[in-house]
ROKOLSE-239421 format. One record per residue (C-alpha): x, y, z negated; residue number from 1. Coordinates in pm, 1 decimal. Each point is the difference from the previous one (the first is absolute). Layout:
residues N
        x        y        z num
        X        Y        Z NUM
...
end
This chain:
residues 568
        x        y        z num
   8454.0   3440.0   4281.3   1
    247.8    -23.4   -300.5   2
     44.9    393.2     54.8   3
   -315.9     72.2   -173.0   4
     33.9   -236.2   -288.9   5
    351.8    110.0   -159.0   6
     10.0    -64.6   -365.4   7
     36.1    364.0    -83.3   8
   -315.1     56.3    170.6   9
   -189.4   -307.6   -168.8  10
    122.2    100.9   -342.2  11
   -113.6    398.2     89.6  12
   -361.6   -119.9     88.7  13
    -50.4   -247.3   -260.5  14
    115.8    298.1   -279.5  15
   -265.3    243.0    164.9  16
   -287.1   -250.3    -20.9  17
   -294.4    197.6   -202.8  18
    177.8    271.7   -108.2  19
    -65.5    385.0     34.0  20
    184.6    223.2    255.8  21
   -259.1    316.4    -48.5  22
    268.9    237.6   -135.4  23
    254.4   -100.4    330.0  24
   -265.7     -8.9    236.7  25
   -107.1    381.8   -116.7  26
    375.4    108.9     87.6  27
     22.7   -187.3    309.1  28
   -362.5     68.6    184.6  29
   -119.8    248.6    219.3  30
   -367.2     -0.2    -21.9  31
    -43.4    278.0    269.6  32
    155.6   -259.6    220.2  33
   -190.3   -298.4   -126.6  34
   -336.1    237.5     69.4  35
    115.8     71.1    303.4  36
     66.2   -339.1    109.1  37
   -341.9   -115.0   -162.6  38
   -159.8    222.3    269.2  39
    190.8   -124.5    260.3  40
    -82.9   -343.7    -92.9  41
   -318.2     50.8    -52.2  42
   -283.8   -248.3    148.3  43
   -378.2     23.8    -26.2  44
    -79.5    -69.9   -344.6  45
   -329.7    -18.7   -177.0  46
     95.8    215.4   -261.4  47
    349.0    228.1    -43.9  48
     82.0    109.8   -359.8  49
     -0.3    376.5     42.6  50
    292.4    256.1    -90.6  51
   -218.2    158.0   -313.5  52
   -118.4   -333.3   -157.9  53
    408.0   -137.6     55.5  54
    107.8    238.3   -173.1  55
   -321.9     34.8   -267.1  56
    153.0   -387.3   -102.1  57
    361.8    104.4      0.7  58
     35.0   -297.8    228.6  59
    391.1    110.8    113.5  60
     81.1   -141.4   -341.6  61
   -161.4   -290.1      9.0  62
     82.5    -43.2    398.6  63
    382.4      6.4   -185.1  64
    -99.3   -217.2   -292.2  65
   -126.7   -245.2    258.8  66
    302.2    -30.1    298.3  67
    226.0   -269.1    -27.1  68
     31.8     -2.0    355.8  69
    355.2    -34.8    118.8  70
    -60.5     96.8    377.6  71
   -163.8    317.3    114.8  72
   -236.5   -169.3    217.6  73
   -111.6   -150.3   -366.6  74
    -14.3    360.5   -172.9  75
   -194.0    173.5    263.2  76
   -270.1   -286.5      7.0  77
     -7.3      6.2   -358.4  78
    -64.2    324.7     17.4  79
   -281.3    -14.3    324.5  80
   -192.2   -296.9   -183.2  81
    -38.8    202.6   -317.2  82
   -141.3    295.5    261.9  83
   -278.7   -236.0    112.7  84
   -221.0   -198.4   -213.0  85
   -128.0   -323.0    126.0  86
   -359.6   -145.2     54.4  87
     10.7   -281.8    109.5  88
     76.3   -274.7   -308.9  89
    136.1   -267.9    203.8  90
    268.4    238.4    128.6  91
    101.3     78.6   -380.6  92
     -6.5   -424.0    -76.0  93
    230.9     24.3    275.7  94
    248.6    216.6   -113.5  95
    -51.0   -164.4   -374.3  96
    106.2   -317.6    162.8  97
    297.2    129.3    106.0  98
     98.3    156.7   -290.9  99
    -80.0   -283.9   -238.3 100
    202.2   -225.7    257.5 101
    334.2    203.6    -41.1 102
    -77.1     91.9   -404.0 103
     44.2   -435.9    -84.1 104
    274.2    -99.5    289.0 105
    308.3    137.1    -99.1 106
    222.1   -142.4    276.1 107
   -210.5    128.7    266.0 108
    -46.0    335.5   -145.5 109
    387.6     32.0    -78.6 110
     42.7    -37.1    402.9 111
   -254.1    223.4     81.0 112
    140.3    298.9   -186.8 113
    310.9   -134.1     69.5 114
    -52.5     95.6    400.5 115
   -199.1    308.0    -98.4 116
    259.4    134.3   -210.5 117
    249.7    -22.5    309.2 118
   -264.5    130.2    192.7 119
     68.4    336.0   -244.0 120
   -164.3    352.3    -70.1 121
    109.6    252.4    195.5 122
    -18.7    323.5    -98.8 123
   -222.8    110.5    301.4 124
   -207.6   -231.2    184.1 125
    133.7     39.9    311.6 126
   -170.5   -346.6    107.9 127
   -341.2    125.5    -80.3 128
     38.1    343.0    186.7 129
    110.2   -167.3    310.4 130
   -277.6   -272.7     30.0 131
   -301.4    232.4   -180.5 132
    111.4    331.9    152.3 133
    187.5    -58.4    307.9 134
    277.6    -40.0    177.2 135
    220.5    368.1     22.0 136
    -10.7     69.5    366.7 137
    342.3    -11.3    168.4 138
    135.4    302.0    236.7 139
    -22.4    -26.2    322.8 140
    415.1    -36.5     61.5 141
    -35.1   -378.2   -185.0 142
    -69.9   -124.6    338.9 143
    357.0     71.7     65.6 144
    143.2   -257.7   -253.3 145
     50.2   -307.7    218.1 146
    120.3    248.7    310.6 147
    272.7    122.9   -252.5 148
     67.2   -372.3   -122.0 149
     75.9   -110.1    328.5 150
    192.2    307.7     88.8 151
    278.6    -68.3   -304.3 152
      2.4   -403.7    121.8 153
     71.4    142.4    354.5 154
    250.1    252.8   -107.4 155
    223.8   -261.8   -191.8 156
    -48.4   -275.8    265.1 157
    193.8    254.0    238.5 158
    248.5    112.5   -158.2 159
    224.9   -318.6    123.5 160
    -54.6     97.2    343.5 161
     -6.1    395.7    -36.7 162
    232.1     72.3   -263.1 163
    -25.3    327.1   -115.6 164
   -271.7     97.3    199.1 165
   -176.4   -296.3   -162.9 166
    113.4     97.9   -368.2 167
    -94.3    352.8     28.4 168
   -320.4   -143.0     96.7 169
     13.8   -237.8   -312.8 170
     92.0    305.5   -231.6 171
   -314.2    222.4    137.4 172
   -222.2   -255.2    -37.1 173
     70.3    -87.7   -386.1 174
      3.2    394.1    -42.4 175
   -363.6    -15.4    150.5 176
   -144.5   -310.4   -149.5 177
    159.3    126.4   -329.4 178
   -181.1    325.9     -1.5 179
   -349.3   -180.0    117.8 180
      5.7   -226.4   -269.1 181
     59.4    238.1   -255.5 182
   -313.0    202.2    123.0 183
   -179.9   -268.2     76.3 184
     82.2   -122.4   -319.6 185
   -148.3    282.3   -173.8 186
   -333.5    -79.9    123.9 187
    -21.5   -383.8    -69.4 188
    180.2    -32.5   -331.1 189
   -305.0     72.1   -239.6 190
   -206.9   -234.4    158.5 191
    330.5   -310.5    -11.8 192
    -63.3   -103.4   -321.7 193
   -320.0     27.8     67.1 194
     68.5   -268.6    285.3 195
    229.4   -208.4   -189.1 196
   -244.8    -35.2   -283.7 197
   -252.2    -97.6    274.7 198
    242.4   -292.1     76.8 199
     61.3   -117.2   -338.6 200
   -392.7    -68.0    -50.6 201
     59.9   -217.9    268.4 202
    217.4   -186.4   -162.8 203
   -158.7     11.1   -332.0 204
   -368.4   -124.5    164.4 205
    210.4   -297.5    164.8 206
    143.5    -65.0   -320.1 207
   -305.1      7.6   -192.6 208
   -154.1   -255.4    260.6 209
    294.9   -241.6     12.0 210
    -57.7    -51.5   -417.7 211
   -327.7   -105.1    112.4 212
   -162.9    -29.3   -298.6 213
   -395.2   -100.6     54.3 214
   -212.9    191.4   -189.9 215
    182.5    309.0    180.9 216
     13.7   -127.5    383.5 217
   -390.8     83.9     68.6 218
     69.0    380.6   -113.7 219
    347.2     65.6     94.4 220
    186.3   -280.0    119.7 221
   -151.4    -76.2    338.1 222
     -3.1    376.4    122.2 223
    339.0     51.8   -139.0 224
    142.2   -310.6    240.3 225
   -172.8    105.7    323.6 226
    116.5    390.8    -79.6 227
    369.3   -102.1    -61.2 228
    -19.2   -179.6    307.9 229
   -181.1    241.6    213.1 230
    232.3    323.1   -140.6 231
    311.6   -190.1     32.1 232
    147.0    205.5    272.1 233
    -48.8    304.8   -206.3 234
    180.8   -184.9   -265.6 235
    292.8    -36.9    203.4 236
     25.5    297.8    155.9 237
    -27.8    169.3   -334.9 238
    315.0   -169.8   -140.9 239
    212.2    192.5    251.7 240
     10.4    322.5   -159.0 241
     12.3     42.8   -386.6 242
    277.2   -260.3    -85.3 243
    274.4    223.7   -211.0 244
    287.3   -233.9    -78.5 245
    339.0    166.9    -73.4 246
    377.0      6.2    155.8 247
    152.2     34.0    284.6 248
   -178.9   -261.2    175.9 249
   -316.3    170.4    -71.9 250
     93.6    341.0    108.0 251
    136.8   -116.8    349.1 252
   -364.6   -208.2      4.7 253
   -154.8    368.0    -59.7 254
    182.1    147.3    279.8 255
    -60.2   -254.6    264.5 256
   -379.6     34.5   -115.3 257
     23.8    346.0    108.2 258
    171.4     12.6    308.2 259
   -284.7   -268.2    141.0 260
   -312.2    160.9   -221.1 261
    -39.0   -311.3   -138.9 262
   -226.5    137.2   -327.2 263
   -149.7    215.5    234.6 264
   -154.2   -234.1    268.1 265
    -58.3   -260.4   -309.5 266
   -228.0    271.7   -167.0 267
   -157.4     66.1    315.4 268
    -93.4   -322.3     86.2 269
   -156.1    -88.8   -421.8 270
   -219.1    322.4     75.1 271
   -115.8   -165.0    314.5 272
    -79.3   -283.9   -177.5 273
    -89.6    143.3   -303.2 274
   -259.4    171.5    222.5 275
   -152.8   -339.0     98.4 276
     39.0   -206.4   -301.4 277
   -159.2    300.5   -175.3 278
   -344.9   -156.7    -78.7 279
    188.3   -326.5   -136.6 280
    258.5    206.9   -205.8 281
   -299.1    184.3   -163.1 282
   -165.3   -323.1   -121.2 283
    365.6   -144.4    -77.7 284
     56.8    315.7   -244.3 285
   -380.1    -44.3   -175.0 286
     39.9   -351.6    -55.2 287
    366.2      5.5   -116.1 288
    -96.2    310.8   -224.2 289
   -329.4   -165.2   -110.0 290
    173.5   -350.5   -128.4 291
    303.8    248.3   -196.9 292
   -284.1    169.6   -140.7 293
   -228.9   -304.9   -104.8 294
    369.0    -67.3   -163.6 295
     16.7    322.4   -184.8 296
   -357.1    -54.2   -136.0 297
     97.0   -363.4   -127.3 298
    315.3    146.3   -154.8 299
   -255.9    262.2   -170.6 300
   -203.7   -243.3   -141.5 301
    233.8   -185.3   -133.9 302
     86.7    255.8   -220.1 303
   -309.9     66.5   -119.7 304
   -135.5    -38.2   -369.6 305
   -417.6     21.1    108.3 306
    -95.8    -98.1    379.7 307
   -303.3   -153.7    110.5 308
   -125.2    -86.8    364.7 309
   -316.4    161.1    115.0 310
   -320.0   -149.4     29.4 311
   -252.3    232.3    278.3 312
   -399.8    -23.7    -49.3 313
   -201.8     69.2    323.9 314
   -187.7    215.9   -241.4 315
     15.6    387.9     81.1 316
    101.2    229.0   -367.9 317
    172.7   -278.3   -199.6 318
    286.5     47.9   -200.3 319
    129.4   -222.3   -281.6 320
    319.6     18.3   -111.4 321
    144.3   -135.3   -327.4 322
    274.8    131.8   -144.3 323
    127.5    157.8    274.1 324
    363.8    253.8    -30.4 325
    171.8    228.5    216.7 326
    292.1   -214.5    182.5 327
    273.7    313.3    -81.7 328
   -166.9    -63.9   -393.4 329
     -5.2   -381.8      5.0 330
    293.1    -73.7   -278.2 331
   -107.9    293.7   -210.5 332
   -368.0    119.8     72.4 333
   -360.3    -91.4   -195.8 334
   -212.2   -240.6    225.2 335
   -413.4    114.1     64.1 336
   -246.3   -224.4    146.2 337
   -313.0    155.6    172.0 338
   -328.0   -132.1    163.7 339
   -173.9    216.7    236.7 340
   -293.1   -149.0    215.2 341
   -220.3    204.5    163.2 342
     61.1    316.7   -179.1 343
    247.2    276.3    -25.7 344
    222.7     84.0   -300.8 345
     65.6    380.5   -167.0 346
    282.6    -26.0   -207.3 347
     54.0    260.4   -335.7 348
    326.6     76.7   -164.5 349
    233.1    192.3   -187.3 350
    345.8    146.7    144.7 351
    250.0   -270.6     89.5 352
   -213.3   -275.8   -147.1 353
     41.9   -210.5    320.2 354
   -261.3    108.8    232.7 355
    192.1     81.1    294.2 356
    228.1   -360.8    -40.1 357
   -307.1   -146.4    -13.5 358
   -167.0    142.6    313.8 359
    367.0    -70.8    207.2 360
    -39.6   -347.5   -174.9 361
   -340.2   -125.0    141.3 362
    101.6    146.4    370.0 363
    337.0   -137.9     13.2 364
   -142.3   -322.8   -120.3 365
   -238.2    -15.9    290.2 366
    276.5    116.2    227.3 367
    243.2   -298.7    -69.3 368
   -324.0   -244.7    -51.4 369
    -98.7     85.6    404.1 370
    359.5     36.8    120.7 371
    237.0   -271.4   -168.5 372
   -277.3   -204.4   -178.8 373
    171.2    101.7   -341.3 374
   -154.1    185.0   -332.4 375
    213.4     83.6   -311.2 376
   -322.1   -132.2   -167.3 377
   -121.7   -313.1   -164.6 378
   -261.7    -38.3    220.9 379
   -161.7    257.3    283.4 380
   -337.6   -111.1    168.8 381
   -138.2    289.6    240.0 382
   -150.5     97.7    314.6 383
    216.7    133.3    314.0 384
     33.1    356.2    -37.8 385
     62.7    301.7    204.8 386
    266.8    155.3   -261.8 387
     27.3    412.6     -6.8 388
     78.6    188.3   -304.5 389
     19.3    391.0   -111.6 390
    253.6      7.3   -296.8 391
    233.6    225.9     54.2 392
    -98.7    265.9    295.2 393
    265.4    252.8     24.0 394
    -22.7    378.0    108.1 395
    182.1    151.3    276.3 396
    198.8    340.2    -78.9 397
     81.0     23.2    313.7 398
   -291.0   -164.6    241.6 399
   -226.7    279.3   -260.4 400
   -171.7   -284.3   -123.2 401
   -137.6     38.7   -337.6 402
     -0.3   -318.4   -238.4 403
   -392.1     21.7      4.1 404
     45.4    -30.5    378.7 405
    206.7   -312.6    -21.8 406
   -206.7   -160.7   -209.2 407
   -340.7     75.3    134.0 408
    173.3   -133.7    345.0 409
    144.1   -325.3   -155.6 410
   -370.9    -62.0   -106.1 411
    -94.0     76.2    339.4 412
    124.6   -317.9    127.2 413
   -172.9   -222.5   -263.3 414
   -317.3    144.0    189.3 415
     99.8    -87.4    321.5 416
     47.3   -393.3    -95.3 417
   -283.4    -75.7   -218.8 418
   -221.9   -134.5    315.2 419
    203.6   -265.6     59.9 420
   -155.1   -303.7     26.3 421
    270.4   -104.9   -273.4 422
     27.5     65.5   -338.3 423
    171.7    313.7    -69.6 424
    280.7     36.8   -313.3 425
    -23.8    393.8    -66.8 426
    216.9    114.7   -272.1 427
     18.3    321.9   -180.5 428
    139.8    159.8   -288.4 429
   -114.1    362.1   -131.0 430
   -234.6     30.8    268.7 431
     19.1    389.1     89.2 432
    147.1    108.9   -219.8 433
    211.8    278.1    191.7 434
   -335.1    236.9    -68.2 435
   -198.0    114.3   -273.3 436
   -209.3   -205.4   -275.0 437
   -367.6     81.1    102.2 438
     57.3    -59.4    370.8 439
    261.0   -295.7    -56.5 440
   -305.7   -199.3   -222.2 441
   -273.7     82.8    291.2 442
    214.8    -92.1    320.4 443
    137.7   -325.5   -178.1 444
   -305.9    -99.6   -114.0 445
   -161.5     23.2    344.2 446
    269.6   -126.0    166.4 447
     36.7   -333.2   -231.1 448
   -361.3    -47.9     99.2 449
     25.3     16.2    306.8 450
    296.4   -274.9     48.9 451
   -192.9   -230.6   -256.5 452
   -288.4    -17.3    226.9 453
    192.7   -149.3    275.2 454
    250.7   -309.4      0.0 455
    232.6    104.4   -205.8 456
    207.9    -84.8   -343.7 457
     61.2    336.6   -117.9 458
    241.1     -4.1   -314.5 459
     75.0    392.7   -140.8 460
    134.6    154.0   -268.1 461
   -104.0    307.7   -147.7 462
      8.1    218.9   -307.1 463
   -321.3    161.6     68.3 464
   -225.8   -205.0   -234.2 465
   -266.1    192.9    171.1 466
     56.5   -200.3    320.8 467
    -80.9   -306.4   -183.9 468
   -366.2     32.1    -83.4 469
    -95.7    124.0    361.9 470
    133.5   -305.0    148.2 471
   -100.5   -242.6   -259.8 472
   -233.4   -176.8    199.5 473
    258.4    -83.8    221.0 474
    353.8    -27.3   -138.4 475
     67.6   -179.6   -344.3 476
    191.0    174.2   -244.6 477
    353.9    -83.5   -174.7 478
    282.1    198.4   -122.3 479
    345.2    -10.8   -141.0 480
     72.0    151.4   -364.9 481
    290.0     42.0   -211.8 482
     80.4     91.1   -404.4 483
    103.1    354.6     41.1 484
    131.7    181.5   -352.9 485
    209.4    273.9   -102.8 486
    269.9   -252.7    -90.3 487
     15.7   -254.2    342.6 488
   -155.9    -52.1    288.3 489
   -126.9   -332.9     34.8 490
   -130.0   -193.3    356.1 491
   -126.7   -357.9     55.0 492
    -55.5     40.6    371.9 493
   -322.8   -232.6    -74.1 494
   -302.1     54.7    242.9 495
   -325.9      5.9   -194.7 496
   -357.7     33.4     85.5 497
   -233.5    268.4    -84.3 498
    136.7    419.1     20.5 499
    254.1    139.3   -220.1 500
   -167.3    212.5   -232.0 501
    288.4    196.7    -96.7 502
    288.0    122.4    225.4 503
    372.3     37.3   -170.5 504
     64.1    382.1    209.9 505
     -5.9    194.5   -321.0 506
    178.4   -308.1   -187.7 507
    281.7    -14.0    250.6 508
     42.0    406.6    -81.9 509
    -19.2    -83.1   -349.5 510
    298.7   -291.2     -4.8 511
    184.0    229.5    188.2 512
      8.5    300.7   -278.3 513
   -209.9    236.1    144.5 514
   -190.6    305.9   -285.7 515
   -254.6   -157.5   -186.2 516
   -138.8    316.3    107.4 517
    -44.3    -93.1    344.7 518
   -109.7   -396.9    -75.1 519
   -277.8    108.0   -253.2 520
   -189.3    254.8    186.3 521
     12.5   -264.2    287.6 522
   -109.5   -276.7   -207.4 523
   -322.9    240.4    -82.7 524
    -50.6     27.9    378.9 525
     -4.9   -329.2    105.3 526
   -187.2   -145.8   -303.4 527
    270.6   -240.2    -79.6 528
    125.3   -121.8   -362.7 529
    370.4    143.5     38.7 530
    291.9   -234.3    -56.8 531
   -182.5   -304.5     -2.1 532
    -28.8   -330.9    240.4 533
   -218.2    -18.5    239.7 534
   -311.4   -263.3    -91.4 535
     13.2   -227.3    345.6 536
   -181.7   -316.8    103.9 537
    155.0   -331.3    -78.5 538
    191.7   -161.6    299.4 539
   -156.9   -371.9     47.0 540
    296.6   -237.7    -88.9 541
    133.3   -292.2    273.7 542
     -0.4   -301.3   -186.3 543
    361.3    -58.1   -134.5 544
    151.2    285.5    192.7 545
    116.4    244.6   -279.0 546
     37.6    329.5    140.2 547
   -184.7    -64.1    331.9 548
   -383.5     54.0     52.5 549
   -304.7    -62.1    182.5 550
   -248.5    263.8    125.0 551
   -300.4    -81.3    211.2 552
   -255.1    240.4    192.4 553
   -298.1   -104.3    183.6 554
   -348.3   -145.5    -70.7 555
     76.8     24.1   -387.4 556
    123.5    365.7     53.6 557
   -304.3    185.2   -200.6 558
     34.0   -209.6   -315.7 559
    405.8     56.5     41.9 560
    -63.7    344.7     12.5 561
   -208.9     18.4   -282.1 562
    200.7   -180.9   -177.3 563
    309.6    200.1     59.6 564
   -192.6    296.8   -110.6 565
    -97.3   -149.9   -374.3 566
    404.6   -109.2      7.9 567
     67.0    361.5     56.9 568
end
């Protein structure tokens, strides 16, 4: 319908194409609602993203960074899909299809956003809450609406033949319907839009099927035909109530609507149907939200610098990524490339040299990999992984919950996946370190033992150098250093093998003016030469890739080891 494809509209999408709303989108969202909805939504799943290891990755910001959806159906998939990893590869090809189809066919995708930008955000997804949470009950006194309908038609047919009799009648009844549809009204008005929105998917799915465009009809366009067909009665019935318009026309339309309840029995009989189109509607809102979303995704690529497509082994423990970036870093991060197979990975380093980016890094990678079949990488080759993470455990003031506590619970649930029959992605950084040194070194120890005995890639970050050598039969060492001086404080964010021999703590204190007093005496403490660089490993250069670098654990991880030692 030419309603949908207004120049204005054309011209609005085509401007948007690629580009970054994540600073509109952060005004604009509730994510209590989203979460809420997510439940709601919620299906059997082989694997949900948990609350701690969402918000470990920061993965609101790159949930923003990522939706380009213009409908709400579209954000609130978005959102869902990123929930719930994938498993199955040819369901991921699928989606990559899709994608790819829309990213190279500009007329087609033009139309599509075209009918999903009148489709619109609301503010509050009324549409969701009404097919995922129900239908709000009506009172018992709704049966009365056709009754009173009838009542007002008989009152003014009879005031020809019983005059004032008949208009007193007349008057009564308008005072009475008035005053039930303004408490009726009362009841039903948060869930109208709700309705209406309902009724313009309708339209949208019928829409999206009449552009029938091929590579789209197998996925979408077949089930949005039969749907518009089989909900068109709540279609029409939906387009009673809702209309606005202005003058006096429309104001004596608003009156007659009252005196004969005509919003009233129209809402009544959409939640009827509403009620038995339910388990259509539901599939209607996933599939319109899922194509918006594959949108979104293709609009996110598009404006990426570094993006690769997966490739998954049938091999349990693999992990090779080449140089791989955070996607909220892409334009203006350092790339790392990593090969895991097999083993586990302990990662040493100095304050803010990267560590933490890089642990967020390798799990949001494997996120996007198994939900959108996307890596801000040059290339990512890996197993299927169970993803949970421990990065950033918070206390509780309130709940009484120490920070120890947290974290030794976060961990908790790493132990409760690792006998899954698939390969686990644990990730950790400063493993307990909410309690003291001695007992921090023995629990960690144990506890990275006892995950790299089972199917697991463990990847954590400590600064317990300690840690290291316990586990060295198991986990591979590499680190991130720095050039740390009284004068600047210098980081290349550069992932290197073997341990950091010399941590930048008293350096940091030292750049930032602190008594040479204090520095010295504990410079004698620790052993270290004060004020000078730490001696680290050499970082194994990608051919031609400047900056960016390769770093490989597995059956070559002794001689690595030993060879980051003599580099140290």
């Amino acid at each position: 319908m030419a309603k949908y494809y207004k120049k204005s509209r054309i011209q609005y999408v085509q401007s948007h194409w690629g580009k970054d709303f994540s600073d509109i989108r952060k005004e604009e969202l509730s994510f209590r609602d989203t979460e809420n909805h997510f439940v709601s939504m919620m299906k059997r799943a082989d694997w949900i993203l948990d609350d701690q290891t969402w918000n470990d990755l920061e993965m609101n910001e790159v949930y923003c960074k990522m939706d380009r959806a213009y409908s709400k159906p579209g954000a609130q998939v978005l959102y869902n899909e990123l929930r719930t990893p994938v498993f199955d590869e040819k369901e991921l090809k699928r989606r990559d299809r899709v994608m790819d189809y829309i990213l190279h066919h500009q007329e087609q995708r033009d139309k599509l956003g075209c009918i999903f930008y009148s489709l619109g955000r609301s503010e509050y997804d009324g549409a969701c809450s009404l097919l995922f949470k129900g239908i709000p009950k009506l009172p018992e006194y709704a049966s009365w609406t056709n009754t009173l309908a009838i009542l007002m038609l008989i009152s003014l047919i009879s005031i020809p033949f019983f005059k004032l009799s008949g208009l007193m009648f007349a008057v009564i009844m308008f005072v009475v319907n008035t005053f039930y549809h303004q408490k009726l009204n009362r009841r039903t008005e948060a869930a109208m839009p709700g309705v209406r929105y309902i009724a313009s998917m309708i339209d949208a799915a019928e829409e999206i099927a009449n552009l029938q465009i091929p590579q789209l009809e197998a996925d979408y366009g077949d089930f949005f035909q039969k749907c518009a067909k089989k909900c068109a009665p709540l279609r029409k019935k939906a387009g009673v109530f809702g209309g606005g318009g202005g003058g006096d026309l429309a104001g004596l339309l608003e009156y007659i609507q009252i005196l004969f309840l005509v919003e009233d029995r129209a809402y009544i009989r959409c939640t009827n149907l509403l009620e038995e189109y339910a388990p259509v509607l539901r599939v209607l809102y996933r599939k319109l939200g899922e194509l918006d979303a594959l949108m979104a995704v293709a609009s996110f690529r598009r404006g990426l610098r570094r993006s690769a497509k997966p490739v998954f082994v049938e091999e349990p423990q693999v992990l090779r990524v080449e140089n791989i970036i955070h996607p909220l870093l892409e334009r203006e991060g350092v790339a790392n490339s990593l090969t895991v197979e097999q083993k586990n990975v302990v990662i040493t380093g100095s304050n803010m040299s990267g560590k933490s980016t890089f642990l967020r890094t390798i799990a949001t990678g494997a996120l996007m990999a198994q939900t959108f079949y996307t890596v801000c990488a040059d290339s990512y080759e890996a197993s299927f992984f169970n993803i949970v993470t421990s990065i950033s455990p918070s206390d509780d003031l309130m709940g009484g919950k120490s920070y120890y506590m947290a974290e030794a619970e976060a961990l908790l649930r790493m132990l409760r996946v690792v006998e899954e029959k698939r390969t686990s992605l644990l990730i950790v950084d400063e493993i307990f370190r909410g309690t003291n040194p001695i007992e921090r070194v023995a629990a960690a120890s144990s506890l990275l033992r006892y995950l790299g005995e089972r199917n697991t890639l463990v990847i954590v970050a400590t600064h317990d150098i300690e840690i290291t050598n316990k586990v060295a039969d198991q986990y591979d060492s590499y680190h991130f250093g720095e050039n740390v001086t009284k004068e600047k404080l210098d980081f290349d964010y550069t992932l290197k093998r073997g341990v950091l021999k010399a941590p930048n703590g008293i350096r940091i204190l030292e750049y930032l003016g602190y008594p040479e007093e204090i520095t010295e005496e504990a410079y004698k403490e620790t052993g270290y030469v004060g004020a000078q660089p730490a001696l680290e490993s050499e970082a194994v250069p990608d051919e031609g890739s400047g900056e960016e670098n390769v770093t490989e654990a597995g059956p070559m991880a002794a001689e690595e080891k030993e060879d980051g030692e003599n580099a140290g």
